[in-house]
C-alpha positions, -999 to 999 in steps of 0.1 A, spaced: 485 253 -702 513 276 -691 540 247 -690 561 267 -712 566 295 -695 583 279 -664 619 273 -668 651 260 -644 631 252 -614 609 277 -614 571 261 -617 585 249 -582 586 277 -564 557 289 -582 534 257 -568 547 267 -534 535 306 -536 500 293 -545 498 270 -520 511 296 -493 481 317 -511 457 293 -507 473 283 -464 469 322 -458 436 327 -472 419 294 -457 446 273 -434 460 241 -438 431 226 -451 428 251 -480 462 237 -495 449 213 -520 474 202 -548 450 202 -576 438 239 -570 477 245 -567 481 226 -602 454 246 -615 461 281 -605 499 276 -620 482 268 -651 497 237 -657 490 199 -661 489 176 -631 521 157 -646 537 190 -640 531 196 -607 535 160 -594 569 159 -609 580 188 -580 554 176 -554 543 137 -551 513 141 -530 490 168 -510 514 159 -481 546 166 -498 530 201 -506 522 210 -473 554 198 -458 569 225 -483 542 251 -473 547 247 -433 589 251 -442 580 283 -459 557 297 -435 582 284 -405 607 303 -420 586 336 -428 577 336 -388 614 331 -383 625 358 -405 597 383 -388 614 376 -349 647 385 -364 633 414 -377 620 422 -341 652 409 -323 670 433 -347 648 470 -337 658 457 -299 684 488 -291 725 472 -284 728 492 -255 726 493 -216 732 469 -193 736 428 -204 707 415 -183 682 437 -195 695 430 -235 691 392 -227 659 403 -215 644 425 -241 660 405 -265 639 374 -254 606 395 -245 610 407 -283 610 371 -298 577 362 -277 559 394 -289 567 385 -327 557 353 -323 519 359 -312 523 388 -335 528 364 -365 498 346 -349 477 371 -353 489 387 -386 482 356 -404 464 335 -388 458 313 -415 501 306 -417 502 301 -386 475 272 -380 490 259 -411 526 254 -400 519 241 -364 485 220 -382 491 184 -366 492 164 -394 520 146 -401 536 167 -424 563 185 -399 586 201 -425 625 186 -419 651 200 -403 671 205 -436 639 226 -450 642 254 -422 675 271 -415 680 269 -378 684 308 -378 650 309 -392 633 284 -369 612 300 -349 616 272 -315 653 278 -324 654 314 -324 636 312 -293 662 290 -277 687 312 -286 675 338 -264 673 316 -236 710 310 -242 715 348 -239 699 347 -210 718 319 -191 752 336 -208 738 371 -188 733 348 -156 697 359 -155 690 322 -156 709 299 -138 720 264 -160 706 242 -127 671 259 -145 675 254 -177 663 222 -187 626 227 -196 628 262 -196 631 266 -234 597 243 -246 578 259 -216 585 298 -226 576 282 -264 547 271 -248 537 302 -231 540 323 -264 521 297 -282 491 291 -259 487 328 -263 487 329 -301 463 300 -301 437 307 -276 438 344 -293 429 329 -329 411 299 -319 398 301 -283 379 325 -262 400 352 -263 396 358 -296 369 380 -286 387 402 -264 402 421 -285 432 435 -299 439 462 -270 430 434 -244 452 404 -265 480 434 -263 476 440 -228 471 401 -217 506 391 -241 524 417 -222 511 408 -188 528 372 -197 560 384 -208 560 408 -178 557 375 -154 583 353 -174 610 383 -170 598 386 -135 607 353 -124 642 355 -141 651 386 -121 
């Protein structure tokens, strides 16, 4: 046993690398505490002194992966140039969070199913900085675009859980429905087509 070798809260974070290992590879249903346990090398005292229960170690794994997706749309929201005109910032701006969403999606599939997996183990609010929530990033680029009066406040209620639900019908029916056959020049072509009719109907 490795026991030894882990040291101020580190077999922690360790258990949560193999089971974001394990979600990647094979989805949520992959993410099994004892094959955690034993890929750390350590007893199952160990690891149930940092994670209770299967669920417990999931919740951690969908916070993780949450904030990963997070982290890859402010990567995208920061290439977007900070020039030209307000309204079309706002716009790119938004347009740039949807893209990197389905582009997680489809990057790592396996993540993704596991962090949106509807199993009663939705990671708290406290385990994913709001910067790093991907629904919350998204809603701040709805903000930007009320505050560029490309959407008017009477239309704002709603408008933030559909556009999440745009984005995220996409991802899904690209991994896990038909259109996972069409292609990644087709799923290209079919996300933009859906980001071109959102900023269509703002303008």
């Amino acid at each position: 046993m490795a026991t030894a070798s882990y040291h101020h809260g580190n077999l922690r974070a360790a258990l949560l690398e193999h089971g974001v290992s394990l979600a990647r590879a094979g989805g949520p249903d992959a993410v099994v505490l004892r094959d955690v346990q034993r890929m750390a090398g350590v007893s199952n005292s160990a690891a149930y002194r940092h994670y209770a229960d299967r669920h417990a170690l999931l919740a951690a794994v969908k916070a993780n992966v949450m904030t990963q997706m997070g982290a890859a749309m402010v990567a995208a929201l920061d290439r977007v140039p900070d020039r030209g005109p307000r309204t079309e910032r706002a716009l790119a701006r938004f347009r740039a969070t949807g893209q990197a969403y389905i582009d997680f999606a489809v990057a790592e599939p396996g993540l993704f199913r596991t962090a949106f997996a509807p199993d009663g183990t939705e990671p708290s609010e406290d385990t994913v900085p709001a910067d790093r929530h991907p629904f919350q990033i998204l809603r701040g680029r709805v903000d930007e675009l009320v505050a560029a009066g490309m959407l008017a406040e009477g239309r704002r209620d709603g408008f933030d859980e559909a556009a999440w639900s745009a984005v995220h019908g996409a991802a899904t029916l690209f991994l896990d429905g038909p259109l996972g056959m069409a292609g990644t020049d087709r799923q290209q072509l079919i996300t933009d087509r859906l980001l071109d009719v959102i900023g269509e109907g703002l303008r």
